[in-house]
N, C-alpha and C positions, 0 to 999 in steps of 0.2 A: 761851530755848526750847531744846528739847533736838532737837527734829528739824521736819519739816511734813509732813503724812501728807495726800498727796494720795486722795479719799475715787472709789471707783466714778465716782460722777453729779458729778465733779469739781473740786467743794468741795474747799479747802486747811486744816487744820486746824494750827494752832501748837501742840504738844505739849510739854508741863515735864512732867515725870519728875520724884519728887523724892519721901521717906520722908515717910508720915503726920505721924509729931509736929513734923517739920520743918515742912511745910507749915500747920499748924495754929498752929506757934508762931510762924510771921511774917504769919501768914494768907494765904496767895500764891492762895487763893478770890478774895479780894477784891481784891487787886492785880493777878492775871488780867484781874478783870471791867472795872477801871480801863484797863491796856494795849487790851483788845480795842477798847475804846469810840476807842481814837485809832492804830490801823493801820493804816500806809499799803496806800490802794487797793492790792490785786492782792501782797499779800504772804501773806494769810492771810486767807479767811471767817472766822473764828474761832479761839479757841483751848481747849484740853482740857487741865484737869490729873488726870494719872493718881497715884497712889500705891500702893505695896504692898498697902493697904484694898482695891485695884480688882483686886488679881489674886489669881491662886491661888495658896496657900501652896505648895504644889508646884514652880510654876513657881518661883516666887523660890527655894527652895532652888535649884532645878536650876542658875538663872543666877547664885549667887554661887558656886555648884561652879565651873561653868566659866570664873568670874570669876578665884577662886585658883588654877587649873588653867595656865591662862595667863599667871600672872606667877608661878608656877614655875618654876624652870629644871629 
């Protein structure tokens, strides 16, 4: 998992980050729904996979700008 996003009403969320075709091509849906099912109590309610599909095109230009912006010298 890439982070845990603790939610408002306090739910912990296990978040994967990771590129559409990637995730599609090892199916990490399904390997998700496997992990969730065997999470140690009190590590995470659940977990969400996000990919580039789920965000706006915008934003991801903006965060791979400041991705190579950054390991610029």
């Amino acid at each position: 998992f890439d982070f845990i996003a603790t939610l408002k009403d306090g739910r912990k969320l296990a978040v994967a980050v990771k590129p559409k075709d990637r995730a599609e091509r090892l199916r990490l849906a399904d390997v998700l729904s496997m992990i969730a099912r065997q999470l140690p109590r009190g590590f995470a309610d659940g977990v969400l996979l996000i990919t580039d599909a789920d965000l706006p095109r915008d934003l991801i230009h903006n965060a791979a700008l400041l991705h190579h912006a950054r390991r610029a010298p």
